[in-house]
ZAROFI-678173 format. One record per residue (C-alpha): residue number from 1; residue in three letters; x, y, z. Coordinates in steps of 0.1 Angstrom, whole numbers, plus 2048, in hexadecimal, padded with zeros to 3 digits. Layout:
ZAROFI-678173
<seq = NUM, type = ALA, xx = X, yy = Y, zz = Z> $
...
END
This chain:
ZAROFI-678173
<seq = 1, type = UNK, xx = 953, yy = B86, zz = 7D6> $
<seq = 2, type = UNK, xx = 948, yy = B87, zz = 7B1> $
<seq = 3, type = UNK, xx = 928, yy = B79, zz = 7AD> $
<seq = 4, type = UNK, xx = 91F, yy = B6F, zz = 786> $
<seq = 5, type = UNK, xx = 900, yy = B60, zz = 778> $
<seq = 6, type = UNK, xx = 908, yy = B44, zz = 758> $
<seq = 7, type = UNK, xx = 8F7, yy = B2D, zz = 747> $
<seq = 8, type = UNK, xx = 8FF, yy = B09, zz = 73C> $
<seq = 9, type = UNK, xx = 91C, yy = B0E, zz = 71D> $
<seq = 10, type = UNK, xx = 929, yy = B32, zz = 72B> $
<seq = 11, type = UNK, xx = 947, yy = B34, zz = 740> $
<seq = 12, type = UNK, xx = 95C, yy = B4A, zz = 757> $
<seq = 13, type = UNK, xx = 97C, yy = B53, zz = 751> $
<seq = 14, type = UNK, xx = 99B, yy = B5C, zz = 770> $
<seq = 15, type = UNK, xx = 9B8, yy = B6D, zz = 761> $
<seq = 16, type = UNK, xx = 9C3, yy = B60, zz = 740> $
<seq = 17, type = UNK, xx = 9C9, yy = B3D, zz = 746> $
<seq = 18, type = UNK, xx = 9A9, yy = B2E, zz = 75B> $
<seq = 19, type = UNK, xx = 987, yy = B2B, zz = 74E> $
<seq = 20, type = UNK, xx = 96A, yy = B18, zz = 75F> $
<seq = 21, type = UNK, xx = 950, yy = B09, zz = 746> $
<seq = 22, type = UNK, xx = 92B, yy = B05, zz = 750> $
<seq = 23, type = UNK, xx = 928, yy = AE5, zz = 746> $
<seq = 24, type = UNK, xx = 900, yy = AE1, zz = 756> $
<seq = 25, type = UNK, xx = 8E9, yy = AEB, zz = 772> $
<seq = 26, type = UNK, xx = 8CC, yy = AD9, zz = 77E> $
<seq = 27, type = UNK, xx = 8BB, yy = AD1, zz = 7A1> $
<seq = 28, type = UNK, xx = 8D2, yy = AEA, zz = 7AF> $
<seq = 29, type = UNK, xx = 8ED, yy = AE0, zz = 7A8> $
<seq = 30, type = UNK, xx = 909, yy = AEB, zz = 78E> $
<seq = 31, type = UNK, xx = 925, yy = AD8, zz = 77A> $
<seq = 32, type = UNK, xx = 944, yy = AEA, zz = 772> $
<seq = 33, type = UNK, xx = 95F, yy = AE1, zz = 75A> $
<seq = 34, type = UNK, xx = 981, yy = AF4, zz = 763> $
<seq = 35, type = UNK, xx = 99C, yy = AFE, zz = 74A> $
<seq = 36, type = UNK, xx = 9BF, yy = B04, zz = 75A> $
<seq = 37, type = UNK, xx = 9E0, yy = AFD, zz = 75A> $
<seq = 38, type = UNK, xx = 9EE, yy = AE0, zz = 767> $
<seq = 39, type = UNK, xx = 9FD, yy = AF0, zz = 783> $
<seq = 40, type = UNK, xx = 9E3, yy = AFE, zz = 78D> $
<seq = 41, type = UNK, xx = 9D3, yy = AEC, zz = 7A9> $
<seq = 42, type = UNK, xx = 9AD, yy = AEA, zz = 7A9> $
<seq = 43, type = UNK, xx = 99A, yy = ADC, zz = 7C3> $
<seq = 44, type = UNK, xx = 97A, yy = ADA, zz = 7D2> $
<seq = 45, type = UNK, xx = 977, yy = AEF, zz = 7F6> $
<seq = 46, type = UNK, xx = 96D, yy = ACD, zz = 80A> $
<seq = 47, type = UNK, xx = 98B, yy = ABD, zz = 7FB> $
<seq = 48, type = UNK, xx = 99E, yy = AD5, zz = 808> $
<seq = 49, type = UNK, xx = 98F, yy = AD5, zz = 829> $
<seq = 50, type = UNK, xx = 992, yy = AB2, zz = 831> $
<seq = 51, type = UNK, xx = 9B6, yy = AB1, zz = 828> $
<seq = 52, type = UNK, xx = 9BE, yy = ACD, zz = 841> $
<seq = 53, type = UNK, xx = 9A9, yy = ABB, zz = 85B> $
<seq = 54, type = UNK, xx = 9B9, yy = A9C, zz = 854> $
<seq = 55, type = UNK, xx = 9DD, yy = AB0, zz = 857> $
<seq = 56, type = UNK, xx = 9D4, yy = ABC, zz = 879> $
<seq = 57, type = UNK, xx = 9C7, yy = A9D, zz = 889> $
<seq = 58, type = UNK, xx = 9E5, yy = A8B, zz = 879> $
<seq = 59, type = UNK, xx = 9FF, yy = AA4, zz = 88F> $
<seq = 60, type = UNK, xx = 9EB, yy = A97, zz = 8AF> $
<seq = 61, type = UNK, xx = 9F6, yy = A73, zz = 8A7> $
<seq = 62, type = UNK, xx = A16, yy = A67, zz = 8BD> $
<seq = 63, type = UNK, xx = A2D, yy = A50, zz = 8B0> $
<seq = 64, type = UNK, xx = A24, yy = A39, zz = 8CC> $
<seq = 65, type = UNK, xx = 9FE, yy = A39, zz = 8C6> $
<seq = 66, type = UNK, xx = A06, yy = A32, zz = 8A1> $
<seq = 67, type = UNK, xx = A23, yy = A17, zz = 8AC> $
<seq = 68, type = UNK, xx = A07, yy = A08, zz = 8C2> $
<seq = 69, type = UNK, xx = 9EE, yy = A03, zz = 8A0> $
<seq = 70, type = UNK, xx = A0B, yy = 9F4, zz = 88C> $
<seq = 71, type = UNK, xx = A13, yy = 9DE, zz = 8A8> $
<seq = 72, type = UNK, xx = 9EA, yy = 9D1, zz = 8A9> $
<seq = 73, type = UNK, xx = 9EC, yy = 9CE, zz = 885> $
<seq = 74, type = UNK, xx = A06, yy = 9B7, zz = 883> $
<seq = 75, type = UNK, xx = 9F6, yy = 9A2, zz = 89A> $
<seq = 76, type = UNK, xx = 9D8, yy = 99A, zz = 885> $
<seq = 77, type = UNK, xx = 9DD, yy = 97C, zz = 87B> $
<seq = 78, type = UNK, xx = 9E2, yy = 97A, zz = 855> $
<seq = 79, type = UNK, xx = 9DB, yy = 99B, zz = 851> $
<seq = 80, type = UNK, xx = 9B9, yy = 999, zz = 85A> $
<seq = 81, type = UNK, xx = 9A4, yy = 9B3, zz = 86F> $
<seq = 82, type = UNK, xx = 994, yy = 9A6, zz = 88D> $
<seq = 83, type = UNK, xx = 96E, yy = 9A4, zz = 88B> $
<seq = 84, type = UNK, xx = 967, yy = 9B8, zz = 8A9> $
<seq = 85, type = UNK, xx = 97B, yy = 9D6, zz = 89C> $
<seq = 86, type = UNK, xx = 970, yy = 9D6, zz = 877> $
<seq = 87, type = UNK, xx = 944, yy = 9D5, zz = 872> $
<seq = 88, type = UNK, xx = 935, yy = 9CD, zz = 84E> $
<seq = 89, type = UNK, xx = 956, yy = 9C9, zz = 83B> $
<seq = 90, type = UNK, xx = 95A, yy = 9A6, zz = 827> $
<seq = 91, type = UNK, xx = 977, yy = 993, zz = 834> $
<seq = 92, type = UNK, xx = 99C, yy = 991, zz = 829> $
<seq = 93, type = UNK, xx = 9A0, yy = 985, zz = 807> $
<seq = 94, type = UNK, xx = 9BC, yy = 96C, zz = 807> $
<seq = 95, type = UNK, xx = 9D9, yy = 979, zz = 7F1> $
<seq = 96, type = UNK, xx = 9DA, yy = 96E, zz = 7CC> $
<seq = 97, type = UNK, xx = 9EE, yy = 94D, zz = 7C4> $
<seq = 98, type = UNK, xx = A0C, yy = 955, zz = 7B0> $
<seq = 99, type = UNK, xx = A0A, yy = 94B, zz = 789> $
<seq = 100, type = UNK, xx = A24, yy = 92C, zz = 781> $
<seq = 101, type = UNK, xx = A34, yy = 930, zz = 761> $
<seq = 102, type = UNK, xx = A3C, yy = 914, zz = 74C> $
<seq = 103, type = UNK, xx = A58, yy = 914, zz = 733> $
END
Protein backbone atom coordinates (compact mmCIF):
# COMPACT_ATOMS: atom_id res chain seq x y z
CA UNK A 1 0.00 0.00 0.00
CA UNK A 2 1.06 3.49 -1.00
CA UNK A 3 0.47 5.78 1.66
CA UNK A 4 0.48 9.71 0.50
CA UNK A 5 0.02 12.75 2.59
CA UNK A 6 -2.14 15.85 0.41
CA UNK A 7 -3.63 18.77 1.21
CA UNK A 8 -7.08 20.28 0.22
CA UNK A 9 -6.53 21.41 -3.84
CA UNK A 10 -3.61 18.58 -4.48
CA UNK A 11 -4.50 15.30 -6.07
CA UNK A 12 -3.32 11.87 -6.82
CA UNK A 13 -2.96 10.50 -9.97
CA UNK A 14 -3.43 6.24 -11.08
CA UNK A 15 -2.10 5.60 -14.45
CA UNK A 16 -2.91 8.20 -17.01
CA UNK A 17 -6.46 8.38 -16.95
CA UNK A 18 -7.64 8.62 -12.99
CA UNK A 19 -6.99 11.42 -10.76
CA UNK A 20 -8.55 11.84 -7.25
CA UNK A 21 -8.91 15.60 -6.13
CA UNK A 22 -8.78 16.62 -2.47
CA UNK A 23 -11.57 18.58 -2.47
CA UNK A 24 -11.45 19.19 1.82
CA UNK A 25 -10.58 17.63 5.14
CA UNK A 26 -11.90 18.50 8.35
CA UNK A 27 -13.02 16.64 11.72
CA UNK A 28 -11.37 13.72 10.24
CA UNK A 29 -12.80 13.29 7.57
CA UNK A 30 -11.77 13.80 3.79
CA UNK A 31 -13.80 14.70 0.52
CA UNK A 32 -12.54 13.43 -2.65
CA UNK A 33 -13.44 14.34 -6.16
CA UNK A 34 -12.59 11.46 -8.71
CA UNK A 35 -11.63 11.95 -12.37
CA UNK A 36 -12.11 8.86 -14.67
CA UNK A 37 -13.48 7.43 -17.36
CA UNK A 38 -16.81 6.58 -17.72
CA UNK A 39 -16.13 3.02 -17.66
CA UNK A 40 -14.46 3.04 -15.10
CA UNK A 41 -16.44 1.97 -12.15
CA UNK A 42 -15.87 3.84 -8.89
CA UNK A 43 -17.29 2.91 -5.76
CA UNK A 44 -17.20 3.30 -2.28
CA UNK A 45 -15.84 -0.22 -0.35
CA UNK A 46 -19.23 -0.41 1.82
CA UNK A 47 -21.14 -0.16 -1.35
CA UNK A 48 -19.49 -2.77 -2.50
CA UNK A 49 -19.81 -4.89 0.44
CA UNK A 50 -23.37 -4.68 0.90
CA UNK A 51 -24.12 -5.60 -2.68
CA UNK A 52 -22.03 -8.85 -2.28
CA UNK A 53 -23.93 -9.50 0.98
CA UNK A 54 -27.02 -8.88 -0.56
CA UNK A 55 -25.92 -11.39 -3.63
CA UNK A 56 -25.33 -14.07 -1.24
CA UNK A 57 -28.32 -13.90 0.96
CA UNK A 58 -30.37 -13.46 -2.25
CA UNK A 59 -28.95 -17.28 -3.56
CA UNK A 60 -30.42 -18.67 -0.11
CA UNK A 61 -33.92 -17.48 -1.21
CA UNK A 62 -36.20 -20.51 -2.68
CA UNK A 63 -38.57 -19.84 -5.19
CA UNK A 64 -41.16 -21.12 -2.85
CA UNK A 65 -40.28 -18.81 0.11
CA UNK A 66 -40.31 -15.92 -2.35
CA UNK A 67 -43.81 -17.46 -4.02
CA UNK A 68 -45.03 -17.53 -0.42
CA UNK A 69 -44.35 -13.40 -0.03
CA UNK A 70 -45.96 -12.69 -3.42
CA UNK A 71 -48.79 -14.72 -2.48
CA UNK A 72 -49.27 -12.59 1.19
CA UNK A 73 -48.85 -9.53 -0.83
CA UNK A 74 -51.53 -10.00 -2.92
CA UNK A 75 -53.68 -10.51 -0.21
CA UNK A 76 -53.42 -7.16 1.34
CA UNK A 77 -56.16 -5.72 0.61
CA UNK A 78 -55.66 -2.77 -1.77
CA UNK A 79 -52.26 -2.97 -1.59
CA UNK A 80 -51.92 -2.05 1.79
CA UNK A 81 -49.43 -3.53 4.48
CA UNK A 82 -51.01 -4.91 7.41
CA UNK A 83 -50.33 -2.87 10.58
CA UNK A 84 -48.92 -5.67 12.61
CA UNK A 85 -46.17 -6.35 9.93
CA UNK A 86 -45.18 -2.76 9.08
CA UNK A 87 -44.27 -0.25 12.53
CA UNK A 88 -43.95 3.72 12.09
CA UNK A 89 -44.65 3.83 8.32
CA UNK A 90 -47.70 6.35 7.16
CA UNK A 91 -50.34 4.42 5.52
CA UNK A 92 -51.15 3.63 1.86
CA UNK A 93 -51.70 6.60 -0.14
CA UNK A 94 -54.64 6.04 -2.40
CA UNK A 95 -53.55 6.12 -6.15
CA UNK A 96 -53.90 9.46 -8.00
CA UNK A 97 -57.24 10.13 -9.82
CA UNK A 98 -56.68 10.11 -13.48
CA UNK A 99 -56.83 13.75 -15.22
CA UNK A 100 -60.14 14.09 -17.63
CA UNK A 101 -59.43 15.84 -20.72
CA UNK A 102 -61.87 17.97 -22.20
CA UNK A 103 -61.93 18.80 -25.87
Amino acid sequence: MLVIKRRAGQSVLIGENIEVHVLESSSGRVKLGITAPRETVVLRKEVLLTREQNLIAAQGTTPEAVKRLLNGIQAWPHGRQPTHFVKNLPPTAPPPEESKQTD
